[in-house]
C-alpha positions in Angstrom: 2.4 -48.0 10.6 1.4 -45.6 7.9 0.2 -46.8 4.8 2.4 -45.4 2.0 -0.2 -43.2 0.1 -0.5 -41.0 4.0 3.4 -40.7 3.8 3.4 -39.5 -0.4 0.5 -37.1 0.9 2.7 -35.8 3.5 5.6 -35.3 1.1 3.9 -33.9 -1.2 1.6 -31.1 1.2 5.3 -30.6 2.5 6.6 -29.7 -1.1 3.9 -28.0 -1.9 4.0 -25.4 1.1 8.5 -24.7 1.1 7.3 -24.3 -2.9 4.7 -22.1 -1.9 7.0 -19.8 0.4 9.9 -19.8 -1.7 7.1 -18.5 -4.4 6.2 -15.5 -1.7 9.7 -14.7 -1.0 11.4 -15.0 -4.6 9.2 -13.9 -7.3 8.9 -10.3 -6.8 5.5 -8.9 -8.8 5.9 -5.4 -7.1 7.5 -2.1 -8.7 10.6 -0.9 -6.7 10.0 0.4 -3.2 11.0 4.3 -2.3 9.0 4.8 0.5 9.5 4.1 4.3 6.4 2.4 4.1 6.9 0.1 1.4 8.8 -2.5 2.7 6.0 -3.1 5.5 3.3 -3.3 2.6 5.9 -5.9 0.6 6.2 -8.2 3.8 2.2 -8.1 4.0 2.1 -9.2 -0.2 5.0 -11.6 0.4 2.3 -13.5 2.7 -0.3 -13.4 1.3 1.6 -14.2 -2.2 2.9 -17.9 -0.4 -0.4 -18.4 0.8 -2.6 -17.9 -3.0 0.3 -19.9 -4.5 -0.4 -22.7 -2.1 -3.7 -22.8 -2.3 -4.1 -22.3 -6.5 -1.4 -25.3 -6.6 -3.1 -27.4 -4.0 -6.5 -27.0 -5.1 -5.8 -27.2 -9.3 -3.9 -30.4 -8.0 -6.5 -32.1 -6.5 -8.9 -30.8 -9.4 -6.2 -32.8 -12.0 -6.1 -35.3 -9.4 -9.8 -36.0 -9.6 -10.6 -35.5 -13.0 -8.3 -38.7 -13.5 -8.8 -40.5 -10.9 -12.7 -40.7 -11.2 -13.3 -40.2 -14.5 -16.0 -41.8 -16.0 -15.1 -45.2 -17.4 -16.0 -47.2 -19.9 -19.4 -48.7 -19.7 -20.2 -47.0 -16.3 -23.7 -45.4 -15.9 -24.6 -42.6 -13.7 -22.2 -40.4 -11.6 -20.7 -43.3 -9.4 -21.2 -43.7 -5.7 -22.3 -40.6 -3.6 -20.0 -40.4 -1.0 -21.3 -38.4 2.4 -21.0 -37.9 5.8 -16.9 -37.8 6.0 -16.7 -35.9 9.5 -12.5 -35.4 9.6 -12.9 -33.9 5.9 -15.6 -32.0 6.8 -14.0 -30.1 9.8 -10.5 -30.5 7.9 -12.0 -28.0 5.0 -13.4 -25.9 7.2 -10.9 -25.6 10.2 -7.8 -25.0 7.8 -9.7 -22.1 5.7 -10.9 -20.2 9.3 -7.2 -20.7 10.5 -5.8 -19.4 7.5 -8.8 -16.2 7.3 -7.8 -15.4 11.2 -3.9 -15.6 10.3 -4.1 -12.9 7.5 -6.4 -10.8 9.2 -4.2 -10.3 12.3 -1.0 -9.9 10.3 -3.1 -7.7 8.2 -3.9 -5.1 11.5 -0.1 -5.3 12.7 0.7 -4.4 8.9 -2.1 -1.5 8.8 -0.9 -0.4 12.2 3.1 -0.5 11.5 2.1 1.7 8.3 -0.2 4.4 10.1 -3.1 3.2 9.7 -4.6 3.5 12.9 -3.7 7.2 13.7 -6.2 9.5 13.2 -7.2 10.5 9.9 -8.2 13.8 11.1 -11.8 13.3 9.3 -13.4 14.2 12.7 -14.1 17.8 12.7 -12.3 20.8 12.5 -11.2 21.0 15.9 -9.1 17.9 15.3 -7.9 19.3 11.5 -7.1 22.5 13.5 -4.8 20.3 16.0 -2.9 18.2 13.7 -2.1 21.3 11.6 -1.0 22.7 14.4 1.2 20.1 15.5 2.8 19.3 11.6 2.7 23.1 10.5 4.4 23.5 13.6 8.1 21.9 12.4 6.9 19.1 15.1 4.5 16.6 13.6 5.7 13.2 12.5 9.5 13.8 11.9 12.0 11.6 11.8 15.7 11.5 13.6 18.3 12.4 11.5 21.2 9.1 12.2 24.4 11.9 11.2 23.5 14.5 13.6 20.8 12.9 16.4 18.0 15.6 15.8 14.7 15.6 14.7 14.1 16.3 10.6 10.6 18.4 10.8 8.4 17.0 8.0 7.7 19.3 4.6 3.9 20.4 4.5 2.3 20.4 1.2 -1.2 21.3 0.7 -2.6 19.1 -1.9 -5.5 19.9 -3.9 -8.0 17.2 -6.1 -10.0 18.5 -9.3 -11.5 17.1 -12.3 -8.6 16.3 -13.9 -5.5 17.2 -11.6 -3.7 17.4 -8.7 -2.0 20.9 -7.4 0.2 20.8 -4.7 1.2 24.2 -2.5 4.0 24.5 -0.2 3.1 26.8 2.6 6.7 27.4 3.0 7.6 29.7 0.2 4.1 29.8 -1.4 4.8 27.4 -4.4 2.1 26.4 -6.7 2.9 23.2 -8.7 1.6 20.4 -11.3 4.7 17.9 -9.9 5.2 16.9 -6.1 8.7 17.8 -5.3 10.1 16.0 -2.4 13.6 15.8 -0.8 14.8 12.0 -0.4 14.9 11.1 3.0 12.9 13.9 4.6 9.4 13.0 6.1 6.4 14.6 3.9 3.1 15.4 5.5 0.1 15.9 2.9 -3.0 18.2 3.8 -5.6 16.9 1.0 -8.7 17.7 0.1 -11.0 17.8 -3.1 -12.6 20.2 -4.6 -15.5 18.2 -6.6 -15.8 14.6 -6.2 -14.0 11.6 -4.7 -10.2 11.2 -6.1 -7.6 9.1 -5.0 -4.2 9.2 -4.3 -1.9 6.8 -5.5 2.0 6.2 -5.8 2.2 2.7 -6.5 6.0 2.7 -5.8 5.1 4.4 -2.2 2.7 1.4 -1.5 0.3 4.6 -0.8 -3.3 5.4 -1.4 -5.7 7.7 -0.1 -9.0 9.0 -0.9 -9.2 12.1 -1.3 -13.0 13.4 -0.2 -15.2 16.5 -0.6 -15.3 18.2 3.3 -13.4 16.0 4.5 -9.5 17.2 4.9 -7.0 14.2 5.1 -3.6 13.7 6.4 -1.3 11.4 4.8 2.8 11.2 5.7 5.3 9.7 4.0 9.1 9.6 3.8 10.7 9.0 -0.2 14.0 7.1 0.5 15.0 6.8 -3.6 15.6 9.4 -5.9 13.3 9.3 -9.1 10.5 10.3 -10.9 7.1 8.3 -10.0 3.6 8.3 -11.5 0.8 10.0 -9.1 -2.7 8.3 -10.2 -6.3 9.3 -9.6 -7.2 4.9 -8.4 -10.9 6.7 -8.1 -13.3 7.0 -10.5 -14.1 10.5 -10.9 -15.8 11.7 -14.4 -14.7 11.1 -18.3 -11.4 11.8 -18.3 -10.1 9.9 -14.7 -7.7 8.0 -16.9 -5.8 11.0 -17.4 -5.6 12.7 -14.4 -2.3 11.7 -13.5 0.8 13.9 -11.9 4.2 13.1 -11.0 5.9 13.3 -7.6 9.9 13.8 -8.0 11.8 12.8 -5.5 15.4 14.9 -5.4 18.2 14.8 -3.6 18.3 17.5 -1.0 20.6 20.1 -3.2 18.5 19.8 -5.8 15.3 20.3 -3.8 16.9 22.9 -2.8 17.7 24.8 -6.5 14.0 23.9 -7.3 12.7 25.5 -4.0 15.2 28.5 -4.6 14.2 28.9 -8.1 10.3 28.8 -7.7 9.3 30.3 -3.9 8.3 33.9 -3.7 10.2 36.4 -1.6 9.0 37.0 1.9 8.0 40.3 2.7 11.3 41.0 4.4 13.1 40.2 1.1 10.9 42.3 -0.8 11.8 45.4 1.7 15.4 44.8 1.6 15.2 45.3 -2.3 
C-alpha cells in the first residue's frame, strides 16, 4: 500500500502541473496578435510558458522545502550525513529534463515550420533571389484565397531598405518611397530586404516577426496583417550609436483606405502622363 507521504507527493506534482498549464493558457504576457502568424508563435509561448512555471514552482518548492527540512539544528556539527549513490533519483533528474529538452524541441520545428521557417530564405545566390522575385513580383508568390470570392489574393511587394538609422520601404507598384509600412488588412505582404551598412533587424512584436536584415544577402520575409492599427517597427540588432532610435511604423489600413493612401502618393505611369 502506499505510504501516505508518496500519495501527498502525487497530489501535489498533480497540482502543481494543471497549475502550471492553467498558468500557460491564462496569463497572457504577449501584446495583441495581428498577424497570421502570430497565433502559431502564441501556442509555441503558451508551452513553453506552462512548462517554466512548472519547473520555477517545483524547483523553488523543493528549495523551501529543504531549507526547512534540513536546516541546521541546534547543537549539530558539520553538514549532516552525505547522502550518495541514489540510482532512481539519479536517472529520475536526468530522464525527466532530456524528455522535456526533446519535447520542446520537436514542437519547436513543427512551430518554425507552420510559420515558414523552413522555406527558403533566398540567401543562396542570385539565381535563387532572381526566382523567387520572379515568382512573388509575378502576382503569384505566396497568396492567399480570398473565402468571399474563391480566388487567389496576389501578395503586395515592398522593397525594404536598412540604414544607420532607418527603414525605407518602396512599393514597386506605383513607385512609392516611404518612412511608414503601409499594408492592407487581410492581404498577404511579401518583403524584399536588404541593408545597406551593417546588420539590422526586423521586428514587429505584435506580428510575432523578426528577421535579420544582412549586407549581400537579400531576404524574403511574408506576412499577412489581420487587425487594423498602427504598430512599432524596431531595429532588435545592434547596429551603431543611435540603434535605439531607429524605429518605423508599419500601418495596417483597411483596404479603402490603403487605397486613398496608395492613390494619393504613387506616381503616374507613363500612359497617365501621355493622356495628360
Amino acid at each position: 500500500m502506499p505510504s501516505p507521504s508518496a500519495i501527498f507527493i502525487l497530489i501535489l506534482s498533480v497540482a502543481l502541473i494543471a497549475g502550471g498549464i492553467w498558468a500557460g493558457q491564462n496569463i497572457n504576457l504577449l501584446p495583441i496578435d495581428a498577424s497570421i502568424n502570430a497565433p502559431i508563435y502564441d501556442e509555441l509561448f503558451k508551452v513553453l510558458f506552462s512548462i517554466g512555471t512548472i519547473l520555477f514552482l517545483g524547483i523553488l518548492g523543493l528549495v523551501i522545502y529543504s531549507l526547512i527540512r534540513f536546516r541546521r539544528r541546534p547543537g549539530q556539527v558539520g553538514d549532516g550525513l552525505a547522502i550518495e549513490g541514489n540510482l532512481p533519483l539519479e536517472i529520475l533528474w536526468t530522464a525527466v529534463p532530456a524528455v522535456v529538452i526533446l519535447f520542446v524541441g520537436l514542437y519547436s520545428y513543427d512551430i518554425y515550420d507552420r510559420m515558414g521557417g523552413m522555406q527558403p530564405l533566398a540567401h543562396n545566390g542570385h539565381h535563387q533571389m532572381e526566382k523567387t522575385e520572379e515568382r512573388i513580383w509575378g502576382g503569384i508568390g505566396s497568396g492567399t484565397i480570398d473565402s468571399s470570392t474563391g480566388d487567389a489574393i496576389a501578395p503586395l511587394p515592398v522593397d525594404v531598405t536598412a540604414m544607420q538609422f532607418a527603414f525605407l520601404f518602396h512599393y514597386p507598384q506605383g513607385d512609392i518611397i516611404s518612412g511608414e509600412l503601409h499594408v492592407p488588412v487581410g492581404q498577404p505582404v511579401t518583403m524584399k530586404m536588404e541593408s545597406k551598412d551593417v546588420i539590422h533587424a526586423f521586428w514587429v512584436p505584435e506580428f510575432r516577426l523578426k528577421q535579420d536584415v544582412i549586407p549581400g544577402q537579400p531576404t524574403i520575409m511574408n506576412f499577412t496583417p489581420t487587425k487594423p492599427g498602427r504598430y512599432p517597427i524596431i531595429c532588435a540588432e545592434l547596429c551603431g550609436p543611435y540603434h535605439g532610435g531607429m524605429r518605423s511604423t508599419v500601418v495596417v489600413e483597411e483596404s479603402k483606405d490603403y487605397q486613398a493612401w496608395y492613390s494619393k502618393n504613387a506616381k503616374p505611369t507613363s500612359s497617365e502622363t501621355s493622356d495628360v
